[in-house]
C-alpha positions in Angstrom: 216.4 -8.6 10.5 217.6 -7.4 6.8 215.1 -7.5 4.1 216.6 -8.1 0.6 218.4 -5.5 -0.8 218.2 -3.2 2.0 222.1 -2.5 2.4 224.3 -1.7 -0.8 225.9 -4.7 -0.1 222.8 -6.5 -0.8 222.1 -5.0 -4.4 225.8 -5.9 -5.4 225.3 -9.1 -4.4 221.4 -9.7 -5.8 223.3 -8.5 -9.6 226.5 -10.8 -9.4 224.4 -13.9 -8.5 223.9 -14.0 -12.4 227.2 -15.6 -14.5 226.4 -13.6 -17.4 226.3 -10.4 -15.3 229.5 -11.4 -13.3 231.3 -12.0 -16.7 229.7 -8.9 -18.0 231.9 -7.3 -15.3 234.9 -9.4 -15.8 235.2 -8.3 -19.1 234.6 -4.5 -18.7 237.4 -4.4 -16.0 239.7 -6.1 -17.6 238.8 -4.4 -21.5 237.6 -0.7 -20.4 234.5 1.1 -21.4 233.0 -1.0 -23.7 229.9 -0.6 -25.8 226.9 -3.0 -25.0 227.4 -3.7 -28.9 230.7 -4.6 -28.6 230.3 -6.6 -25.5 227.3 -8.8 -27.3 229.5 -9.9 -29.9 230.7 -12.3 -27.6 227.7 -13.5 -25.3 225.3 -16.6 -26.8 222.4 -13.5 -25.7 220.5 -10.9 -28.1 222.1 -7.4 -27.6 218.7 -6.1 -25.8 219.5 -9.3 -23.3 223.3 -7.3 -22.8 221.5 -4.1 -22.5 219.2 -5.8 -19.5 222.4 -7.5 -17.6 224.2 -4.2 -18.0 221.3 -2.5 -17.3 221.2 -4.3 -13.8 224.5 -3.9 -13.0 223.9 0.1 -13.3 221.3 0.0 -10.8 223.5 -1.7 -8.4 225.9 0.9 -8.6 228.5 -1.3 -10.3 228.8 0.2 -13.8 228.7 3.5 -14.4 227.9 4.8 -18.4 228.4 7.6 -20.7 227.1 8.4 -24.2 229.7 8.8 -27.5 227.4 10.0 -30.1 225.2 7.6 -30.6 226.8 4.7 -28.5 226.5 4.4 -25.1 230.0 3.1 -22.9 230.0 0.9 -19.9 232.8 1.2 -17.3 233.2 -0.5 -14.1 233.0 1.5 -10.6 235.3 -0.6 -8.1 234.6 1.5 -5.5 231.1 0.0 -5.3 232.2 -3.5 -4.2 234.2 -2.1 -1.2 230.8 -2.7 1.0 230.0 -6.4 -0.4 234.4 -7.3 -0.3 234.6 -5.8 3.4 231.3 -7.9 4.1 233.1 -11.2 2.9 235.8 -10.6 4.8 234.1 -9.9 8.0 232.5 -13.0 7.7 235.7 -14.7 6.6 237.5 -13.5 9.8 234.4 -14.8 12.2 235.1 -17.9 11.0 238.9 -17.9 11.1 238.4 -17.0 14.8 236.0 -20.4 15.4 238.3 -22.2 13.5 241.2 -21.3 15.5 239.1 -21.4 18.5 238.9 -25.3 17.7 242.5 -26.1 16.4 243.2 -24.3 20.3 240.4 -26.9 22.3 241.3 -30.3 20.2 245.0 -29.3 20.6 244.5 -28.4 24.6 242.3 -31.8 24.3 244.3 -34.0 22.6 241.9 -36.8 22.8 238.2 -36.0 23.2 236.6 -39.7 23.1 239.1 -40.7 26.3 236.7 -41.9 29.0 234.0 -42.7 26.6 233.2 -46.3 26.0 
């Protein structure tokens, strides 16, 4: 049995359960490297809150970040969400195959409560 965050899948999941995070990460791939002072300009959080989300994403391997004189840049690592994305679609296709599965037994079975009263 898995403990929590014992597979990289894990940590990348444990920091996107947050919205703020997931936005967070939203923005930065769609924006660039971005400052966590630019990026609190838009969040209803303190900058030092930013700092802490951003600071969480890091440690999951999903942002990596690189000082400019005295600012520090986020930028997003896609690579790192290959694990948790080939994950959900492992689990996706396990249940494509069961669904399948069924569609094939209720259409071989056309009427399952025959001989039932």
């Amino acid at each position: 049995m898995h403990q929590p965050d014992d597979r990289p899948a894990d940590q990348v999941f444990t920091a996107l359960a947050d919205p703020t995070r997931r936005r967070l990460l939203d923005q930065l791939s769609a924006q660039g490297p971005l400052s966590a002072t630019d990026l609190a300009t838009g969040y209803p959080v303190s900058r030092q809150a930013v700092v802490k989300h951003l600071g969480a994403l890091s440690a999951a391997g999903l942002l990596r970040s690189e000082r400019h004189g005295r600012e520090v840049l986020y930028g997003v690592v896609p690579e790192r969400l290959d694990e948790a994305t080939a994950w959900l679609a492992d689990v996706g296709a396990r249940w494509d195959h069961r669904l399948r599965a069924l569609a094939d037994h209720l259409r071989d079975d056309p009427d399952p409560g025959a001989g039932t009263s």
